[in-house]
N, C-alpha and C positions, 0 to 999 in steps of 0.2 A: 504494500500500500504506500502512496506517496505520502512525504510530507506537508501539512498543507503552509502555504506562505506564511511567515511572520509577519502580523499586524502591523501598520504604518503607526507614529508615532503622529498625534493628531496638531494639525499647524500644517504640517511638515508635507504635503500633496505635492509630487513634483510637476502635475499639470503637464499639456505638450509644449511643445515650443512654438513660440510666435511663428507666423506662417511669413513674416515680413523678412525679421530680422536673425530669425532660429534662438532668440535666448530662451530660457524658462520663464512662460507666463502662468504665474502659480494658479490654481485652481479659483482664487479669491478675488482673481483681478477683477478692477471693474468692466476693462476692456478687454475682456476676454472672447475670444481667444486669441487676441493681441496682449504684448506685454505691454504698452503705452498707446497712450490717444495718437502719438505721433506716427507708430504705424498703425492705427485703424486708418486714419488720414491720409497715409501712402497705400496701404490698399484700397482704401474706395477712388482715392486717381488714380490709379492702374485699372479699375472697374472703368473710369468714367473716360478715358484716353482709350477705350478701347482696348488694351493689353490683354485682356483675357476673353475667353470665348465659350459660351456654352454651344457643342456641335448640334448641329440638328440637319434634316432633309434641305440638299439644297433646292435654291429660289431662284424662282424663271422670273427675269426682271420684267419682258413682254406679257406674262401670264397675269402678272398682278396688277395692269395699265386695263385690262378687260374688267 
C-alpha cells in the first residue's frame, strides 16, 4: 500500500506560477492567477493586441458579406 502525502503546513500553498512572469502566485493572491496587477495588465494587452488566439472553423470573408 502507498504512503499517503504528508499534509501541507497551512499559509504555506505553493499555488502555480504566474502564467506572465513564471514566479509563484500563492494561492491567496488577489490577482490570481497572476502574481501582480502588473501582469494581469500584460496579459489582458496580449489578449487585446491580438497575441493570442482561440482556434476555431475557418471564415469565408465573401460568405459573411451574404
Amino acid at each position: 500500500m502507498a504512503n499517503p502525502a504528508p499534509p501541507r503546513p497551512a499559509g504555506r500553498s505553493p499555488g502555480r506560477p504566474c502564467p506572465v512572469c513564471g514566479k509563484p502566485a500563492p494561492a491567496e493572491a488577489p490577482h490570481r492567477p497572476f502574481c501582480s496587477a502588473r501582469c494581469k495588465q500584460v496579459d489582458l494587452g496580449r489578449w487585446l493586441a491580438g497575441d493570442y488566439a482561440i482556434p476555431g472553423e475557418p471564415v469565408d470573408p465573401l460568405a459573411e458579406e451574404e
